[in-house]
PAMAR-208976 format. One record per residue (C-alpha): residue number from 1; residue in one letter; x negated, y, z negated. Coordinates in steps of 0.1 Angstrom, whole numbers, plus 5000, padded with zeros to 4 digits. Layout:
N
+-----+-----+------+------+------+
!   n ! res !    x !    y !    z !
+-----+-----+------+------+------+
! NUM !   A !    X !    Y !    Z !
...
+-----+-----+------+------+------+
# end
This chain:
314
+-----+-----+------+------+------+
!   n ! res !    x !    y !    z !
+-----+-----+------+------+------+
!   1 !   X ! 4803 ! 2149 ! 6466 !
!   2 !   X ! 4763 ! 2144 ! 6464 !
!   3 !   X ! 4747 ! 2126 ! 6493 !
!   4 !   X ! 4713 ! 2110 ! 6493 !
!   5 !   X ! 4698 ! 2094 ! 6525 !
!   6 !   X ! 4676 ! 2061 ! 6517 !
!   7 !   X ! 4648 ! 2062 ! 6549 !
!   8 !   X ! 4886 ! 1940 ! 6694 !
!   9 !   X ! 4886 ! 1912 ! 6687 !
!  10 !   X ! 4915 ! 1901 ! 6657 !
!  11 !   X ! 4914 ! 1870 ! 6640 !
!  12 !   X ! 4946 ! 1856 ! 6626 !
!  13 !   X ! 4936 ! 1830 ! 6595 !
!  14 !   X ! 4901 ! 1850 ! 6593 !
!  15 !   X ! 4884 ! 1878 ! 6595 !
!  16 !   X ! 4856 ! 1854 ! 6608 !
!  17 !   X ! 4868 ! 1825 ! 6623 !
!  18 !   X ! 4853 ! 1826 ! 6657 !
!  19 !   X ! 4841 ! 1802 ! 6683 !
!  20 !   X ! 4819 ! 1770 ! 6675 !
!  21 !   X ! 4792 ! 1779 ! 6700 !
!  22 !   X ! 4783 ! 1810 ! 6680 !
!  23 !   X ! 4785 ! 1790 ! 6646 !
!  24 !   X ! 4762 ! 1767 ! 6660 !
!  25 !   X ! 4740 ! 1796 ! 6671 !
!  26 !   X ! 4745 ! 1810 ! 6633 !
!  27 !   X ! 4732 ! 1779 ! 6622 !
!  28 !   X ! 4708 ! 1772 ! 6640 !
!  29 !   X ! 4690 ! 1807 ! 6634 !
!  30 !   X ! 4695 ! 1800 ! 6595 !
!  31 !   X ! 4676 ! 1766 ! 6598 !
!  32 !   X ! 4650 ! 1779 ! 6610 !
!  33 !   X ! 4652 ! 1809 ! 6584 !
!  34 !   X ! 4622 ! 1812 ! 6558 !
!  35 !   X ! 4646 ! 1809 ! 6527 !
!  36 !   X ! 4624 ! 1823 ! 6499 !
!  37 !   X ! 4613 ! 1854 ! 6518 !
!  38 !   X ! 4649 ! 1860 ! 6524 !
!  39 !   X ! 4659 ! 1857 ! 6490 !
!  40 !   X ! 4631 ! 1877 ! 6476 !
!  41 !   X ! 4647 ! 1907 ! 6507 !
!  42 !   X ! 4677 ! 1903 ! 6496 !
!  43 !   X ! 4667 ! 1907 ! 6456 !
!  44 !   X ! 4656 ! 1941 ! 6464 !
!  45 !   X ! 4681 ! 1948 ! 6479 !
!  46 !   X ! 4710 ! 1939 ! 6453 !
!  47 !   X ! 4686 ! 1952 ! 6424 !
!  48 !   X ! 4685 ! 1992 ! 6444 !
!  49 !   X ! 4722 ! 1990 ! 6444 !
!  50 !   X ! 4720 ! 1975 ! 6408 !
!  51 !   X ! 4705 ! 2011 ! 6397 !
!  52 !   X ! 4736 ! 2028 ! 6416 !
!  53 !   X ! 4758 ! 2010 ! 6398 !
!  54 !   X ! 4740 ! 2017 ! 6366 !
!  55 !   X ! 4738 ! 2054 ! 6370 !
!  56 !   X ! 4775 ! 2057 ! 6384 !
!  57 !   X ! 4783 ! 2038 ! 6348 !
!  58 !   X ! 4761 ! 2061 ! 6328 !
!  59 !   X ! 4742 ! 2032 ! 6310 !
!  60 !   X ! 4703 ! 2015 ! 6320 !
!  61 !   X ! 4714 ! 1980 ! 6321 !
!  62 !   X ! 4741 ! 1966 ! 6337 !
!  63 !   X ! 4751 ! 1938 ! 6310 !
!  64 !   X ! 4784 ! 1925 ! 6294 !
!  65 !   X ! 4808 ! 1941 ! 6319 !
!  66 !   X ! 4836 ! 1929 ! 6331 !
!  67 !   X ! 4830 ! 1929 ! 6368 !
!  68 !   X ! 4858 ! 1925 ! 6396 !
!  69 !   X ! 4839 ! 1918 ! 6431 !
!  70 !   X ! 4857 ! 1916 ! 6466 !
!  71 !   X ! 4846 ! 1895 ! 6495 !
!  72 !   X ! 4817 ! 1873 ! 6475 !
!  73 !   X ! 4817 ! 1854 ! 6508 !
!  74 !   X ! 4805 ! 1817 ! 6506 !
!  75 !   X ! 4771 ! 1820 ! 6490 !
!  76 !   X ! 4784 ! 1841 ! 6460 !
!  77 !   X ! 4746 ! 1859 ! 6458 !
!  78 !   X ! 4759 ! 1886 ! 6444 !
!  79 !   X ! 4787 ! 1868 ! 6420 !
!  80 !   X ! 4755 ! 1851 ! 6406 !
!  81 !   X ! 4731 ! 1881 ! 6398 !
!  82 !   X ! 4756 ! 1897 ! 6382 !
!  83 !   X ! 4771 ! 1866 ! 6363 !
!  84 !   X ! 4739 ! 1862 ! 6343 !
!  85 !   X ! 4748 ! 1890 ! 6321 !
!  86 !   X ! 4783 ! 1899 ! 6326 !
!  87 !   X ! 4815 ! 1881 ! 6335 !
!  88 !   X ! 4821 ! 1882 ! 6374 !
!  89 !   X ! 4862 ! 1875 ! 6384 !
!  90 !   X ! 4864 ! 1875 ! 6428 !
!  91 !   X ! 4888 ! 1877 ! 6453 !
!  92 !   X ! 4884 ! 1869 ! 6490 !
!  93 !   X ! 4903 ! 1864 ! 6521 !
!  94 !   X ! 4887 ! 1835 ! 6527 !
!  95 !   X ! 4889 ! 1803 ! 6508 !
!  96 !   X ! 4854 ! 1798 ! 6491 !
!  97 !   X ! 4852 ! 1761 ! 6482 !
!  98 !   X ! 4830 ! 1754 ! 6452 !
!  99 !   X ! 4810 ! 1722 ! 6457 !
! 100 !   X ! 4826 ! 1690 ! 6476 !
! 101 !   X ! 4865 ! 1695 ! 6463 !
! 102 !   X ! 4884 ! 1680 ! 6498 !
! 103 !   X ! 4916 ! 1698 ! 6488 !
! 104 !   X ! 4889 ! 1728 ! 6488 !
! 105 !   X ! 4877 ! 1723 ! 6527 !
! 106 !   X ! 4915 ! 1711 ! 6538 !
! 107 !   X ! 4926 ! 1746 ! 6526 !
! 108 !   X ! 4899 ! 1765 ! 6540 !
! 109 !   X ! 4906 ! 1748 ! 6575 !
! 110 !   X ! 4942 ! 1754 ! 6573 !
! 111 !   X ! 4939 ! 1790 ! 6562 !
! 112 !   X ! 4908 ! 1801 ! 6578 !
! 113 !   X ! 4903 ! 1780 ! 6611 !
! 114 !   X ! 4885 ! 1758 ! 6628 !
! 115 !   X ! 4851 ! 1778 ! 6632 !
! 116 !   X ! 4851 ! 1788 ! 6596 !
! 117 !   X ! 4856 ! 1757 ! 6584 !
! 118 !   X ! 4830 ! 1741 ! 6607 !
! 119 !   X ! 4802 ! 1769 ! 6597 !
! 120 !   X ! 4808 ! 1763 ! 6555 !
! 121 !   X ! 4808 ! 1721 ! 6566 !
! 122 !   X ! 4774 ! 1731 ! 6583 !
! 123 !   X ! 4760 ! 1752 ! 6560 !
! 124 !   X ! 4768 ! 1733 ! 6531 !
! 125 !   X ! 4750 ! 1700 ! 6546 !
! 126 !   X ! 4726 ! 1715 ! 6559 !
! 127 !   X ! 4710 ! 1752 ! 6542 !
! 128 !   X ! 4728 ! 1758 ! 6512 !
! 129 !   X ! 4706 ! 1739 ! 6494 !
! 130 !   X ! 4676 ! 1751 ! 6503 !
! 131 !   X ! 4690 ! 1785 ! 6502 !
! 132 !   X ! 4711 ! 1784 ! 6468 !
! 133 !   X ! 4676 ! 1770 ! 6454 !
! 134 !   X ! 4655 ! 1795 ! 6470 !
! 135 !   X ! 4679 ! 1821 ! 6453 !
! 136 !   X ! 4685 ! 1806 ! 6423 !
! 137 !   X ! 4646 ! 1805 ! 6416 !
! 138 !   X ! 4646 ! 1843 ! 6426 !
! 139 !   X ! 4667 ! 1858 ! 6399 !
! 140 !   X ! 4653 ! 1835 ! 6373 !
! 141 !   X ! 4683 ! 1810 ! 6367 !
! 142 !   X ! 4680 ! 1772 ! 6372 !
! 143 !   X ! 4723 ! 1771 ! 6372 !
! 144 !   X ! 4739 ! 1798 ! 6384 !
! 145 !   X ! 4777 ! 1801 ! 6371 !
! 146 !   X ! 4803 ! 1806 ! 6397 !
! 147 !   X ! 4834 ! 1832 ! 6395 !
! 148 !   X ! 4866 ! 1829 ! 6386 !
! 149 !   X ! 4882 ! 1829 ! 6421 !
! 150 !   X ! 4915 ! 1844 ! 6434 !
! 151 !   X ! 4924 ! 1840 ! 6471 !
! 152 !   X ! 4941 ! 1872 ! 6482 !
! 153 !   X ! 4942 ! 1905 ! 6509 !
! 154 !   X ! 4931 ! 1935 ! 6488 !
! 155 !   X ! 4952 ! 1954 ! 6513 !
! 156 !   X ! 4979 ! 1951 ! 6500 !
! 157 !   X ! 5002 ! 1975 ! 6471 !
! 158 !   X ! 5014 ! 1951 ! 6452 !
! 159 !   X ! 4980 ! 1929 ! 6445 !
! 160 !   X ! 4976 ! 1936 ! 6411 !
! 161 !   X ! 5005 ! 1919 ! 6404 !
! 162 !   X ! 4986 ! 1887 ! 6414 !
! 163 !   X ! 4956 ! 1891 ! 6404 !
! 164 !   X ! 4949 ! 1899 ! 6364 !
! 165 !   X ! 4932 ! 1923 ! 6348 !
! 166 !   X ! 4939 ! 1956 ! 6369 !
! 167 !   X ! 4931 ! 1985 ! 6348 !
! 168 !   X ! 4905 ! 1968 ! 6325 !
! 169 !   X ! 4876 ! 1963 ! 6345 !
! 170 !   X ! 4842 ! 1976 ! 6340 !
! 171 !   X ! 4832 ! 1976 ! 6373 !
! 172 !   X ! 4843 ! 1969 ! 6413 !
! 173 !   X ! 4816 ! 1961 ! 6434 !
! 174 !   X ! 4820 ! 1948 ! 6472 !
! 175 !   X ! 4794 ! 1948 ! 6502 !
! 176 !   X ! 4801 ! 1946 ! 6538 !
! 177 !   X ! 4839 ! 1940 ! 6535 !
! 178 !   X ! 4858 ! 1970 ! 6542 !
! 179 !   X ! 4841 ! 1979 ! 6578 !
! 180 !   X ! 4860 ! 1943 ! 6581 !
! 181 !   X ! 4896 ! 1961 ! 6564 !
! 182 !   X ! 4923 ! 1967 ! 6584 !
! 183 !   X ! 4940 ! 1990 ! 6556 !
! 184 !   X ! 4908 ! 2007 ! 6539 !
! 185 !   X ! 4927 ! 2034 ! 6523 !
! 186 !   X ! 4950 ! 2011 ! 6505 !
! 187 !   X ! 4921 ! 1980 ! 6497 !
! 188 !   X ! 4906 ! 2018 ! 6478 !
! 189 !   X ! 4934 ! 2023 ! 6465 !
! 190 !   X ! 4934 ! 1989 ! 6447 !
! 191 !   X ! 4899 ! 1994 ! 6434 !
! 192 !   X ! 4907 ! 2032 ! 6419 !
! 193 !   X ! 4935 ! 2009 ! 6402 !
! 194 !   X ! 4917 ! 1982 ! 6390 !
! 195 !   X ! 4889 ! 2000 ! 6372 !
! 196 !   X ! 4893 ! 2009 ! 6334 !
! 197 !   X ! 4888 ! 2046 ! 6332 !
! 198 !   X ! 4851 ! 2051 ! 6327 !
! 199 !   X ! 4848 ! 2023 ! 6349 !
! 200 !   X ! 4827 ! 2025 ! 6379 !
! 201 !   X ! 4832 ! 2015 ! 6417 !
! 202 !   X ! 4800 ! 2002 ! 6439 !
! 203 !   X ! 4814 ! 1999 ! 6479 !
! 204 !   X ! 4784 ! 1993 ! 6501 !
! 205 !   X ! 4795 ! 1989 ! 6538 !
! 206 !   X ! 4778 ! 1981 ! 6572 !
! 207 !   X ! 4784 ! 2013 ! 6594 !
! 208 !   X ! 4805 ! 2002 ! 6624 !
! 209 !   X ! 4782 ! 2031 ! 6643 !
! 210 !   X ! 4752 ! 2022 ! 6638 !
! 211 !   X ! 4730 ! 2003 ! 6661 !
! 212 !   X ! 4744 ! 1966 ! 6655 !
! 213 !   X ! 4778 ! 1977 ! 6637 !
! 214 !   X ! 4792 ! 1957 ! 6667 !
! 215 !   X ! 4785 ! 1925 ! 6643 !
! 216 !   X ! 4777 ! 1906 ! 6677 !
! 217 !   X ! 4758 ! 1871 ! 6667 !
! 218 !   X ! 4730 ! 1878 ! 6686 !
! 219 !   X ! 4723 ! 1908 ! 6667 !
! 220 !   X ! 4715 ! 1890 ! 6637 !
! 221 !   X ! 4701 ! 1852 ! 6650 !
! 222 !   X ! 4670 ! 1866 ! 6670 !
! 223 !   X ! 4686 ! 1875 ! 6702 !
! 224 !   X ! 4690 ! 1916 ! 6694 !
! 225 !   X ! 4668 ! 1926 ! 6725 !
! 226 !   X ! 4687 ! 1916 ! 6744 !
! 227 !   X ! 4719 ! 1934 ! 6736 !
! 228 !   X ! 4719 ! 1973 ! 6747 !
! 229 !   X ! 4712 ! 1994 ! 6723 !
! 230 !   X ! 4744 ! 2008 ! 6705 !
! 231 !   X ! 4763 ! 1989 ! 6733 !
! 232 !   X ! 4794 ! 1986 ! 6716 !
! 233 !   X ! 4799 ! 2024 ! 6715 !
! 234 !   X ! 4786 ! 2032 ! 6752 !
! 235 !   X ! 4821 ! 2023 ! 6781 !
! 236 !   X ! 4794 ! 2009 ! 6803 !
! 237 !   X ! 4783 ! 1985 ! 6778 !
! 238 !   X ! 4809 ! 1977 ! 6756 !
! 239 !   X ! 4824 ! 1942 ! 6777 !
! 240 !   X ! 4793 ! 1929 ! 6770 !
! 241 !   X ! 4794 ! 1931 ! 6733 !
! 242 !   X ! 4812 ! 1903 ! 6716 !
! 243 !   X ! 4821 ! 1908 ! 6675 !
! 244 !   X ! 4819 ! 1878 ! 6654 !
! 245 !   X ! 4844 ! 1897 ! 6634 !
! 246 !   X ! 4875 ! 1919 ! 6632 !
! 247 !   X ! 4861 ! 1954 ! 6627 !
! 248 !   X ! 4882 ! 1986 ! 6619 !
! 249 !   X ! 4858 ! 2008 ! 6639 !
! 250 !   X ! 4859 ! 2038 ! 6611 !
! 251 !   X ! 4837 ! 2063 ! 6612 !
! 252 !   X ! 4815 ! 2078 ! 6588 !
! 253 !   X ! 4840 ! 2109 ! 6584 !
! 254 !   X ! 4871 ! 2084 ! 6576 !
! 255 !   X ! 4854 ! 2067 ! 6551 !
! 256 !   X ! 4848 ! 2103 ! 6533 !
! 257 !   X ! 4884 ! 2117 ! 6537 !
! 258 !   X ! 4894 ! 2084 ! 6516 !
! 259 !   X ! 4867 ! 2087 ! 6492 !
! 260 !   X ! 4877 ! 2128 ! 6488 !
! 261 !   X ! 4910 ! 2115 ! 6481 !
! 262 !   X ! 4912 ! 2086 ! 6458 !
! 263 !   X ! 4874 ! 2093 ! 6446 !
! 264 !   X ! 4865 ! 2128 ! 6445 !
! 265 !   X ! 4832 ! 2137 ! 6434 !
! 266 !   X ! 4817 ! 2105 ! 6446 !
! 267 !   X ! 4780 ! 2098 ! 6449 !
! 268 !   X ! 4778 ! 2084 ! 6489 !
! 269 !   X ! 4741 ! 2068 ! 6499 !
! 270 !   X ! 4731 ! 2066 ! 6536 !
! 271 !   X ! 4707 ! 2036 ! 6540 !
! 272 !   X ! 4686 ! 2035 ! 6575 !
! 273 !   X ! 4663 ! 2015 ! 6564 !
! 274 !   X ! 4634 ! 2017 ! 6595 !
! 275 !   X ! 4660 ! 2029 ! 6623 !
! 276 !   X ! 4649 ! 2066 ! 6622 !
! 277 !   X ! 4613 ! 2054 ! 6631 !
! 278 !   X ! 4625 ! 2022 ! 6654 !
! 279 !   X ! 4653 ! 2034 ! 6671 !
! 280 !   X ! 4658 ! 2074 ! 6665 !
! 281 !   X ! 4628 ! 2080 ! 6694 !
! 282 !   X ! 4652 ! 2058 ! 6717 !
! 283 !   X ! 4684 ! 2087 ! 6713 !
! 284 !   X ! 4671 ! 2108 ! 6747 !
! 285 !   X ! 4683 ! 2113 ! 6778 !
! 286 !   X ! 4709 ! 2094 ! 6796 !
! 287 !   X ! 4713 ! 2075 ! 6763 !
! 288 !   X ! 4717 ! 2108 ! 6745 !
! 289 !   X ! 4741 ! 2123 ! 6765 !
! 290 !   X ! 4762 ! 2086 ! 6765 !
! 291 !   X ! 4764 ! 2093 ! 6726 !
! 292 !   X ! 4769 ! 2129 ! 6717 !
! 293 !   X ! 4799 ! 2129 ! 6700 !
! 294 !   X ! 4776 ! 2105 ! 6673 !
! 295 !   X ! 4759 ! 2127 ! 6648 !
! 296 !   X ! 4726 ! 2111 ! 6635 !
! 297 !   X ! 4738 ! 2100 ! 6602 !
! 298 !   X ! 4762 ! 2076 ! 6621 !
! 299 !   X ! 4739 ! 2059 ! 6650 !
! 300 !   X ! 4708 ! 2056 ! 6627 !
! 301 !   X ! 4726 ! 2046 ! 6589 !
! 302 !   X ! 4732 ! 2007 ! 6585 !
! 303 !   X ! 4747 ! 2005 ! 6554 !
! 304 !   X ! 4770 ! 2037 ! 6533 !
! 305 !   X ! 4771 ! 2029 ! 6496 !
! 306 !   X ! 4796 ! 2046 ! 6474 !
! 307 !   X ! 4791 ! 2049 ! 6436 !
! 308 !   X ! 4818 ! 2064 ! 6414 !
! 309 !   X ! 4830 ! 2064 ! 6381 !
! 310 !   X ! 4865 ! 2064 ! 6375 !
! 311 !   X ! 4873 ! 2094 ! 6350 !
! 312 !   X ! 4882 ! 2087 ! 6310 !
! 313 !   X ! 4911 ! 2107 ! 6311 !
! 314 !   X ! 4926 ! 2090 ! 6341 !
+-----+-----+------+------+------+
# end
């Protein structure tokens, strides 16, 4: 393994389907949101782990792969860089309507809930277009084209029975979904299987131990100060954190045991983005002593990307 550092609550039909006062507050916040900075953030973002992909395949372009990603949420950013050069097939928990289909929205409201269903209703009326524009215009397409979509649990064995192509992709790319997977090991599994070998695996995950791993709305819709400071992992403060999400709480050394397993000799990159300089001076004193059995790399990393190539004699 090679590491480089770079500076509950269960829901039934979703992994997100929570209340509608905090998908009002979602929405809300995203209204207000300037949607071309953000898209020109996030475009950094996808093209640094663009390059990880690239060097776990060997080649200097990512371009006419077959690409298998899981979890392209609702706003398929992702599903649409990549489509512009290779062909992008998804899967997701959650139904993903494409456009105004009703049969779309009835499904997504009897399989995903109420609050999911009112968020994508919301969002679709009234930011997707701004925001599907605003990234469109950033990576240089005036139509993006949509995935192929499958609706399924990567958790479970017998998946690639339902969904086609196991064993002859290119690539498996997925971002912020398994810190959301109640079965990691197996979703891993799945992805080992589903690559071609020489293929290459790209799992970037948000760190349930770092400062807002807790996924609490406020964290993330302007309210952050006023949530304690890795609440979620302190007894004193944890009832007042509330998780927009289900979360498996794994820790940094779970995720490696799996990776040493299925993936050995794995490339893992620990993203802290500014937290060493915002919130590493914080770690002292009654604070410190409430998380010492946290090492560093786990309170002050946001995001763990794994990069891997599958080996050609597998």
């Amino acid at each position: 393994m090679t590491i480089e550092k770079a500076a509950d609550e269960r829901f039934e039909t979703s992994y997100a389907d929570f209340s509608l006062g905090r998908v009002f507050r979602q929405l809300n916040h995203l209204i207000r949101s300037d949607h071309e900075s953000g898209a020109q953030d996030l475009l950094e973002w996808v093209q640094e782990d663009e390059k990880r992909l690239a060097i776990a395949l060997g080649v200097s372009d990512v371009a006419g792969k077959k690409i298998l990603e899981i979890g392209p949420g609702q706003n398929l950013e992702r599903a649409w860089y990549y489509g512009k050069k290779n062909e992008v097939v998804g899967v997701d928990l959650d139904v993903v309507p494409i456009g105004w289909n009703i049969s779309g929205y009835y499904n997504m409201l009897r399989q995903n809930g109420m609050g999911r269903f009112a968020k994508t209703v919301g969002r679709n009326i009234l930011i997707n277009p701004k925001q599907s524009r605003a990234w469109a215009k950033a990576i240089g397409v005036k139509k993006p084209s949509s995935p192929q979509m499958y609706y399924d649990d990567f958790c479970t064995a017998d998946i690639s029975d339902r969904v086609p192509g196991f064993g002859t992709y290119d690539a498996v790319t997925t971002w912020s979904v398994f810190e959301h997977l109640a079965d990691p090991k197996t979703a891993l599994s799945n992805v080992v299987k589903a690559l071609k070998p020489g293929g290459a695996l790209l799992i970037s995950l948000h760190l349930y131990t770092s400062n807002y791993g807790h996924h609490d709305i406020r964290a993330f819709t302007g309210k952050a100060a006023d949530l304690p400071h890795w609440g979620h992992l302190r007894p004193n403060h944890k009832d007042s954190i509330y998780p927009s999400a289900y979360l498996n709480e794994w820790r940094l050394h779970q995720y490696r045991e799996i990776f040493d397993e299925l993936a050995p000799g794995y490339t893992e990159y620990l993203d802290m983005y500014e937290h060493p300089e915002v919130y590493g001076p914080e770690i002292k004193g009654q604070l410190a002593e409430e998380l010492k059995d946290y090492s560093l790399d786990e309170l002050l990393t946001v995001n763990v990307v794994y990069a891997w190539q599958k080996p050609y004699d597998a």
